[in-house]
Structure formats: structure tokens, C-alpha cells
N, C-alpha and C positions, 0 to 999 in steps of 0.2 A: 212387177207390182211392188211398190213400197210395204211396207208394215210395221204398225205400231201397237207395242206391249203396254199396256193398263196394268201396271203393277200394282198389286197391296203390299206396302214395306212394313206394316204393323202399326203396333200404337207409340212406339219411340223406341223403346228397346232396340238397338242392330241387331239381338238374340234373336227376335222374332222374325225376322227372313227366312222365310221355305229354301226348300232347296230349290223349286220351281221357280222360285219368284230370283235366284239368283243366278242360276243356268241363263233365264231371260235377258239380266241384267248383263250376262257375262259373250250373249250375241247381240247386243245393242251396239249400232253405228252411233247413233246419235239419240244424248237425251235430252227431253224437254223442261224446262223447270220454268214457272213462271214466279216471280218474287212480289213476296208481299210486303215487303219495305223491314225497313229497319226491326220494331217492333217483334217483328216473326222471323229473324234472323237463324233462329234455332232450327226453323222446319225447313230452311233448305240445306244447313250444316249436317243432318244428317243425311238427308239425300246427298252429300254431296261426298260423305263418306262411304256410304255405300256404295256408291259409284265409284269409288278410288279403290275399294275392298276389293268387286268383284268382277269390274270389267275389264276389256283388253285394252290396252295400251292407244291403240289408234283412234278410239271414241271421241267425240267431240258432245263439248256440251252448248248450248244454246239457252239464254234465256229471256224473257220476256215480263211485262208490267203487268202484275194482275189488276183489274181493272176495281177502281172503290165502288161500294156500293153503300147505300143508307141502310148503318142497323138499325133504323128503330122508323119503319115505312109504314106509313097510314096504310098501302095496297103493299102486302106482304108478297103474295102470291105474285103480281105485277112486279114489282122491284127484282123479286130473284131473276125471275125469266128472261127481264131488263140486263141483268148482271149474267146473266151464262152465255148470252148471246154477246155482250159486247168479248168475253172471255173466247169466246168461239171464233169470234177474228182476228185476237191477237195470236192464237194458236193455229190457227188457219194460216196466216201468213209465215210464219216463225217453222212452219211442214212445207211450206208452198217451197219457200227460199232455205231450207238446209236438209232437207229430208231428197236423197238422190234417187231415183230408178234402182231398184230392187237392194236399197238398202233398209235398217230394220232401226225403227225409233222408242227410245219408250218414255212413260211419266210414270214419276214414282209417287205414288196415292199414300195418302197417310189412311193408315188403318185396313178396312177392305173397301174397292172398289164400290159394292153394290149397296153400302149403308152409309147412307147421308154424306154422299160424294158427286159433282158432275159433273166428272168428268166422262162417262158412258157416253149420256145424256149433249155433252157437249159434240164430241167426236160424232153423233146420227146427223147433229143439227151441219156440221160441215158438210158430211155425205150428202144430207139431203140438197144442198147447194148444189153440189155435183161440178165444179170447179177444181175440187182439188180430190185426187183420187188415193186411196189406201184399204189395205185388208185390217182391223184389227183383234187382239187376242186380249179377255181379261184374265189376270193371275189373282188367285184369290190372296187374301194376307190377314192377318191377326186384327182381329175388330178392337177397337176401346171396350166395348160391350163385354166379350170375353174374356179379354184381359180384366178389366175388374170384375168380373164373375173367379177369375182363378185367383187373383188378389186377395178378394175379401172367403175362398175358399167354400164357397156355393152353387149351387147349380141355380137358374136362370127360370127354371117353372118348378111346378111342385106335381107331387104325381098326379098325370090323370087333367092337369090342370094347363091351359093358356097361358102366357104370356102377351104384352104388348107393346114395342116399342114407338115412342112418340115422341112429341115435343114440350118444353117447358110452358111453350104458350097453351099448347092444346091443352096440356093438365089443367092450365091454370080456369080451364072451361070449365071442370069436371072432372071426376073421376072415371073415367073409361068404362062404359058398360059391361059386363063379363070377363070380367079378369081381376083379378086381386094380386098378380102382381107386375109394375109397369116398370118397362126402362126408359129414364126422362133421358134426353140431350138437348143442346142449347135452350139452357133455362135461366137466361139473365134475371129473369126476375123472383128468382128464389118459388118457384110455384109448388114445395116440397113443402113449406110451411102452411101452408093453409091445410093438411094432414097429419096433425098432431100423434095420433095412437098407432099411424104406419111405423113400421120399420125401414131406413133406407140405410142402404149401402151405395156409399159417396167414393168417386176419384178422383182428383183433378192430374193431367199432364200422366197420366198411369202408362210406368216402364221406363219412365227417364228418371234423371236424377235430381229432378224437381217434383217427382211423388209426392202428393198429397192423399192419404186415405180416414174414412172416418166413419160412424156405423152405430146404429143403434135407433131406440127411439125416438121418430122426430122432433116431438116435444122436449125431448133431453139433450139433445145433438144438433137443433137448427142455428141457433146463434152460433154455436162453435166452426159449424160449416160456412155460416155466412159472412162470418167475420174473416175466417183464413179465404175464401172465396176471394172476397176482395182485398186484401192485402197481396195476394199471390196476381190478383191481376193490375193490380195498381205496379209492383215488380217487374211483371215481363210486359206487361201490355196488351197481353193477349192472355185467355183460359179458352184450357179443352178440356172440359170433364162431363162427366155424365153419371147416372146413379141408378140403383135399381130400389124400387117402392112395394113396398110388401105389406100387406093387409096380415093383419093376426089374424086367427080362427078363431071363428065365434061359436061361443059354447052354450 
């Protein structure tokens, strides 16, 4: 039986590699990368360092065209599902043709595997074809989410209290019923600002050496965010960041 490891490598940091997630890396036959062009040239330079860190010598690497997809789709929910699946053939094929009979493959996940990731999600949609067979195992790995919770040196609820992570566009619906404090990710559209009196703590790129951190009240800190926001994506081409939204207590 083939097998393939679903590793979490962390948020950019090489520090943040488990020991798990590098035992895995260091019995991998073959790993999968798929490249997302030029622009994002950074997220497979470090996959591809870690792979030179902690595998054995005879590994082979493979890689593959991640497939474009429209960010800014009338059917949100449609488009993605559009995009996992065409993603799920070019990886399907790329296991069919280099993955051998009882050798061991893996993809290296930015962040952790189970939070706004899909490649799980991708690997059922193969199985369920039932054309190409494999066992697979997920490694957990250092979230963005945590990493800027240990960054900005706070904890993620408050006592007694919920938590919620979501998305930029969901915020931009509303404030989340029952919780006062929310973790936003992909929030192109700055939906932080329309909560003046919250408190947020901001990362962009958090654990590389394009760190961006910022923090305070929204109404005093939103231009400053929105402006390095976009400058730092007009730079690389691409932004990862996410933030957490905190309600003050009302007295």
C-alpha cells in the first residue's frame, strides 16, 4: 500500500517543525509540491528547504501547476469547490505516475493541515474516485492563528469565554453572534474597519523575515494596517495574514 503524509510545516518559520512532522519528512520517498507561479516563489523555497534539512538522500521531488482560480467570484462557494477539484487531478495524476507500490509520499501544508487548508479535503475527493489507491496520515503543524497569538503574546479567548474563527467576508456581514472575540483570515477587503472601538491584533507573512505585526485600537491602527497591507502585497504579490478582533468590556 502506498502512503501519503499531510504535513503542517508551520507559519514560515523552519523553527516551527515538530519533531513529528520531521521524522515524517525524513521517511518520505517522494514529495509533492505543487507551484503557484512566480509570485509565491517563497512558499515553495521553503518547502524545499526543509526537505533538503531533513530527508534522506534518495527522495525524489515532483512537482506540479496549481490550478488559477477567480478571487473575486459572484458563487464563492461554487468557484472553490471548482478549484479543489481541478487541484485534485493534477495531484491525482502526479501519485498515479511517481508514487510506487509501498513507497511513502508527502505535501508540505503551510500552517496546519486542518485550518483553512485542502488539501484533506482534496486527497477523500481522489479516494472517493477509487482509481488511484493510498493510506494517508495528517501531521499536525504550527497554525498562523497561534503563531500570532504567541507574537503579539496573548491568549486566543478569555476566561469562561468563546472564541471564533471566520472569514473577512463573513465579518464583513456582521459581527458574529456570541463571542467577542473573532480570528479573521482572508479579509481582502479590510472588514476590521468597519469596528472602530474593537481591539485587533494584526500579522501579515508571521515567522518569516517579511513580518509585519500591528495592534491596538481599530480606529487608531486601521489606516496604518491598511496601508502596510497593501504595500507589502503590491511587494510580493501575494499576503498571508490574519488577526484577532476583541471586543472591550462593557461597563
Amino acid at each position: 500500500m502506498r502512503k501519503i503524509y499531510v504535513v503542517g510545516i508551520g507559519a514560515g518559520d523552519p523553527d516551527h517543525l515538530t519533531l513529528q512532522a520531521a521524522k515524517a519528512i525524513g521517511r518520505t520517498d517522494v514529495f509533492f509540491l505543487l507551484d503557484k507561479g512566480e509570485t509565491k516563489a517563497s512558499l515553495v523555497e521553503l518547502r524545499e528547504r526543509l526537505i533538503k534539512g531533513y530527508s534522506q538522500p534518495r527522495k525524489r521531488i515532483v512537482e506540479g501547476r496549481d490550478p488559477d482560480r477567480d478571487r473575486t467570484p459572484a458563487d464563492y462557494t461554487g468557484t472553490v469547490a471548482d478549484w479543489r477539484h481541478r487541484r485534485s487531478l493534477v495531484l491525482e495524476e502526479l501519485i498515479a505516475a511517481h508514487l510506487k507500490d509501498g513507497e511513502t509520499g508527502s505535501i508540505l501544508v503551510w500552517g496546519d493541515p486542518s485550518l483553512f487548508d485542502s488539501t484533506i479535503a482534496i486527497l477523500e475527493e481522489i479516494l472517493e474516485r477509487g482509481e488511484t489507491v493510498f493510506e494517508f496520515e495528517v501531521i499536525p503543524g504550527i497554525s498562523s492563528v497561534s503563531a500570532l497569538a504567541a507574537k503579539h503574546r496573548i491568549g486566543l479567548n478569555r476566561v469562561g469565554q468563546p472564541f471564533q474563527v471566520t472569514t473577512g467576508r463573513r465579518l464583513a456581514e456582521g459581527w458574529p453572534e456570541g463571542v467577542d472575540d473573532v480570528v479573521v483570515m482572508l479579509d481582502a477587503q479590510h472588514a476590521f474597519t468597519g469596528h472602530p472601538e474593537a481591539d485587533i491584533y494584526w500579522g501579515a507573512y508571521v515567522g518569516t523575515s517579511d513580518e509585519l505585526l500591528a495592534s491596538g485600537r481599530v480606529g487608531d491602527v486601521a489606516d496604518e494596517i491598511v496601508e502596510r497591507r497593501t504595500a507589502a502585497r503590491e511587494e510580493h504579490g501575494w499576503i498571508m495574514d490574519t488577526y484577532l478582533l476583541r471586543r472591550r468590556p462593557t461597563r
